[in-house]
Backbone as JSON Lines, residues from 0, in Angstrom:
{"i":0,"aa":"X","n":[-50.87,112.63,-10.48],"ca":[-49.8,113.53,-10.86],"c":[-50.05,114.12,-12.26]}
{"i":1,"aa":"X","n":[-50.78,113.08,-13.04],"ca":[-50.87,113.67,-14.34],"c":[-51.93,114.39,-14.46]}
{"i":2,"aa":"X","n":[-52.85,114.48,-13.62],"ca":[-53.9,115.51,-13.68],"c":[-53.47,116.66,-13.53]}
{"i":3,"aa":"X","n":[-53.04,116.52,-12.42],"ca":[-52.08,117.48,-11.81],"c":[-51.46,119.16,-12.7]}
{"i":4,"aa":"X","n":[-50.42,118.18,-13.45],"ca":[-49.73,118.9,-14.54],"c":[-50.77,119.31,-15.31]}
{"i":5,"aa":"X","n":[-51.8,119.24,-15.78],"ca":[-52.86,119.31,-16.87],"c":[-53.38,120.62,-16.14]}
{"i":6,"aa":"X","n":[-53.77,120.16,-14.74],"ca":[-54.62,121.61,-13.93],"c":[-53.82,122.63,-14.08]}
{"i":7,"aa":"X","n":[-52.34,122.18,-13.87],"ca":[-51.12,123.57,-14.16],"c":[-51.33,124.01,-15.39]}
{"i":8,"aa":"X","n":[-51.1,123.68,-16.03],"ca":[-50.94,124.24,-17.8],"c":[-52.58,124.96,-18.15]}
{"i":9,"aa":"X","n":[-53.77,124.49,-17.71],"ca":[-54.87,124.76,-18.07],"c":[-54.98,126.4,-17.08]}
{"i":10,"aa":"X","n":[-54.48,126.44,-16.02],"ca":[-54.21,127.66,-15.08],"c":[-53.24,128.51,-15.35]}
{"i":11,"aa":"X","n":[-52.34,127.93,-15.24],"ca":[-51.0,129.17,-16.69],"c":[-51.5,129.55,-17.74]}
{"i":12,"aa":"X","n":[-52.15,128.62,-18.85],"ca":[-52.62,129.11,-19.96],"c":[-53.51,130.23,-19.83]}
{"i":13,"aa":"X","n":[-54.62,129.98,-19.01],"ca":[-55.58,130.82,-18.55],"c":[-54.98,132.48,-17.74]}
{"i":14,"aa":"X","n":[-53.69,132.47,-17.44],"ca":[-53.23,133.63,-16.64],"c":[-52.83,134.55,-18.05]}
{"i":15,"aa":"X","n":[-52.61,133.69,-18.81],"ca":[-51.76,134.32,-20.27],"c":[-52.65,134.8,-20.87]}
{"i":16,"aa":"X","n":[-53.42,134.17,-20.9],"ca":[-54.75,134.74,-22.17],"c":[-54.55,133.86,-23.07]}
{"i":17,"aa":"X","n":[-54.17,132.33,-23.07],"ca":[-53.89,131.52,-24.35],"c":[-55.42,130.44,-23.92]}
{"i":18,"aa":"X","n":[-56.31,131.22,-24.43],"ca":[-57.92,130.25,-24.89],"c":[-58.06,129.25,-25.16]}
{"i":19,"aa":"X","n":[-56.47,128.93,-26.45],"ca":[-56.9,127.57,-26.79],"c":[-56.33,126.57,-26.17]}
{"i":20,"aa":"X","n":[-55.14,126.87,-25.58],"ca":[-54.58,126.09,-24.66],"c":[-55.7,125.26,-23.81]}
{"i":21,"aa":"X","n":[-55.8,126.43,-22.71],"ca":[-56.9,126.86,-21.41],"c":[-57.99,125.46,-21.98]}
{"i":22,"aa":"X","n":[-58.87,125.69,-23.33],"ca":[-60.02,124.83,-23.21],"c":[-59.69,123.49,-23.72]}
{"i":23,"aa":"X","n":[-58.46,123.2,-24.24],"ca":[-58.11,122.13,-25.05],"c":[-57.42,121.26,-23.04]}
{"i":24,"aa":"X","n":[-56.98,122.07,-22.45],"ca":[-56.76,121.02,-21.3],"c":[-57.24,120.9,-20.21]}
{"i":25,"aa":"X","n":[-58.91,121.53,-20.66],"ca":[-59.64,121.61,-19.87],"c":[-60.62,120.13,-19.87]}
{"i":26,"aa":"X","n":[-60.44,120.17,-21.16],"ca":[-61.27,118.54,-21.85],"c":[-60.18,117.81,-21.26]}
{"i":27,"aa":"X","n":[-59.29,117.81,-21.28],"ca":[-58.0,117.11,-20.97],"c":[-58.1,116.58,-19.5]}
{"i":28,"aa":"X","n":[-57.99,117.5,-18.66],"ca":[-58.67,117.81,-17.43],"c":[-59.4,116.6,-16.99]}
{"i":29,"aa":"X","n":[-60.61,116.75,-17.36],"ca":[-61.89,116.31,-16.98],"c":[-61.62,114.95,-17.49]}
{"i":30,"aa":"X","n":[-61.19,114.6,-18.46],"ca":[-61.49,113.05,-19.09],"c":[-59.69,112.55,-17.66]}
{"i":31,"aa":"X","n":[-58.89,113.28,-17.19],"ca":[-57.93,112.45,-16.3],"c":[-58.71,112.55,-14.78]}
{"i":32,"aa":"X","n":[-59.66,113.52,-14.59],"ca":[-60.33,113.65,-13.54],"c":[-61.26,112.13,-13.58]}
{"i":33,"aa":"X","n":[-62.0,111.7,-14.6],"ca":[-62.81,110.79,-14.23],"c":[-61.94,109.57,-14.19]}
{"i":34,"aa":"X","n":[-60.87,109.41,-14.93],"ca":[-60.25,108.53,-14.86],"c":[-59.39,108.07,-13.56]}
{"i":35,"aa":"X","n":[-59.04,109.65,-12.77],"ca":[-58.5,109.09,-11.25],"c":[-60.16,108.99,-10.54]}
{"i":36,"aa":"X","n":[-61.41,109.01,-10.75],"ca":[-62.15,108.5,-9.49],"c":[-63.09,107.2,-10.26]}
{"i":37,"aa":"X","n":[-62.25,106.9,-11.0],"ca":[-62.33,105.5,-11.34],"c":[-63.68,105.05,-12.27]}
{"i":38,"aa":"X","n":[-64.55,106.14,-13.26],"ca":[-65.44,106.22,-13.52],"c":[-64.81,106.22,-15.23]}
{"i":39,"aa":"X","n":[-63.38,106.57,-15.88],"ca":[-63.09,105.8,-16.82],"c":[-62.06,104.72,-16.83]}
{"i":40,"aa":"X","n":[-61.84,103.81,-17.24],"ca":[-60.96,103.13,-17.37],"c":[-60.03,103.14,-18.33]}
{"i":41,"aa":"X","n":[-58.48,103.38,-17.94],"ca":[-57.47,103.55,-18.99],"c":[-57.44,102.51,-20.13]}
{"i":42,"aa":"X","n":[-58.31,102.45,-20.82],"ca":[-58.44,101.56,-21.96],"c":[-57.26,101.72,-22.94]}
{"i":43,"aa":"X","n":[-57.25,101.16,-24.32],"ca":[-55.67,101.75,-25.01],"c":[-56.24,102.86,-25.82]}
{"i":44,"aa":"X","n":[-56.93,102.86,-26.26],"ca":[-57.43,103.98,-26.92],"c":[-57.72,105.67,-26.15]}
{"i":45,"aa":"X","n":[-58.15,105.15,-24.89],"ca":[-57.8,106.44,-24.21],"c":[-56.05,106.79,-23.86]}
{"i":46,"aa":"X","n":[-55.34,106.12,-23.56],"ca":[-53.86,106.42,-23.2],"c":[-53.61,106.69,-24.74]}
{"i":47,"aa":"X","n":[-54.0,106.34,-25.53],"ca":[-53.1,106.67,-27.3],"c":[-53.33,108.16,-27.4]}
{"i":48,"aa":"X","n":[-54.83,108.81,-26.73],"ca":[-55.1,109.47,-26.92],"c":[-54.33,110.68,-25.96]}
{"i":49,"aa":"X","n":[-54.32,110.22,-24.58],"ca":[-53.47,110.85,-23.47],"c":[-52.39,111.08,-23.96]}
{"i":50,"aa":"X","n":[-51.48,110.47,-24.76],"ca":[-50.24,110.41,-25.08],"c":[-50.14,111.27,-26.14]}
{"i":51,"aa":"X","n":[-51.03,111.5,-27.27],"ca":[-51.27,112.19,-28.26],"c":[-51.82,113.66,-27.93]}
{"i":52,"aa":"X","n":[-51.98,113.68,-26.84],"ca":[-52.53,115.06,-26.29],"c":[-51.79,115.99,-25.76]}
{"i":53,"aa":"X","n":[-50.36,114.83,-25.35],"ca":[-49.06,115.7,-24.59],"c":[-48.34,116.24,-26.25]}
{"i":54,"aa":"X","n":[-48.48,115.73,-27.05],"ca":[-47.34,116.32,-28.63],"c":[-48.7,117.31,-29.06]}
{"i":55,"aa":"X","n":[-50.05,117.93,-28.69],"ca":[-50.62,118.69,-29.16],"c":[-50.62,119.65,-28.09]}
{"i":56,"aa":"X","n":[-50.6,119.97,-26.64],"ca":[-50.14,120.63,-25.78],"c":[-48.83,121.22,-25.87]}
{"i":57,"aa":"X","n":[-47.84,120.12,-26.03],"ca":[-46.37,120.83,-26.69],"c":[-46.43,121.5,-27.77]}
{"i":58,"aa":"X","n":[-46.75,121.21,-28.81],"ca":[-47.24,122.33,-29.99],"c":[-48.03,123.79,-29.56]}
{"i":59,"aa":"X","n":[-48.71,123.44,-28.89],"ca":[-49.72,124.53,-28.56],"c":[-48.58,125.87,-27.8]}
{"i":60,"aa":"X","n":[-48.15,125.04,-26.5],"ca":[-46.84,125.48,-25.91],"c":[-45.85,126.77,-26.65]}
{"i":61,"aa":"X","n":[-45.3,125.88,-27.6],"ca":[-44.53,125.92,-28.9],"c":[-45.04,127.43,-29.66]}
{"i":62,"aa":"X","n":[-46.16,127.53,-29.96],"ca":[-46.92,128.54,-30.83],"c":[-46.67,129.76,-29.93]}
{"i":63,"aa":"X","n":[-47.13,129.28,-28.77],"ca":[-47.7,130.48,-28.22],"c":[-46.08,131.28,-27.69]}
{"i":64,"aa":"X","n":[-45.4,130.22,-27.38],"ca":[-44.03,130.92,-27.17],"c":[-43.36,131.66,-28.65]}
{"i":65,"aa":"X","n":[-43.63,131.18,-29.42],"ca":[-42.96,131.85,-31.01],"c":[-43.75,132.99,-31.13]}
{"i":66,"aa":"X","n":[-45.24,132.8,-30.68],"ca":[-46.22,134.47,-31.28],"c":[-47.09,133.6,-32.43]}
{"i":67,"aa":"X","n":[-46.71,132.36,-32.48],"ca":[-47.72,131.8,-33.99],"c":[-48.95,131.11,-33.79]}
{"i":68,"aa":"X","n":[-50.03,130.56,-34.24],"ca":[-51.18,130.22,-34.45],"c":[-50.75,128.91,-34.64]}
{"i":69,"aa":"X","n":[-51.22,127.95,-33.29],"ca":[-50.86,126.72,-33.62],"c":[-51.91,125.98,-34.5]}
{"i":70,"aa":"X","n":[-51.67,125.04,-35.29],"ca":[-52.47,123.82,-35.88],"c":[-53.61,123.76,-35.55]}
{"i":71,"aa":"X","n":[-54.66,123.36,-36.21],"ca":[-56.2,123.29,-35.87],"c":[-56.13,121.67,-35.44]}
């Protein structure tokens, strides 16, 4: 499911023209892709990171709805 949502946002972003979105959950993507065919394992450092990726997606979100240049 959580890939899922990631493929959505990386495909919306991409309809918009928002680049950084698009490639930031594209990495996003791929690291929940290997993780559902069981080739990573949800270690804690990857979920800190999963979890930390949804408050930089929301930001990103955030920018692009205001018109502003989100955070590097």
């Amino acid at each position: 499911a959580i890939f899922r949502c990631a493929h959505s946002i990386k495909g919306g972003s991409g309809a918009f023209g928002l680049s950084y979105i698009t490639n930031f959950t594209h990495v996003l993507e791929a690291l929940l892709d290997s993780m559902r065919e069981g080739k990573v394992k949800p270690t804690r450092p990857i979920v800190d990171a999963l979890l930390k990726s949804v408050d930089i997606v929301t930001q990103m979100v955030h920018a692009a709805k205001d018109g502003t240049t989100p955070p590097d």
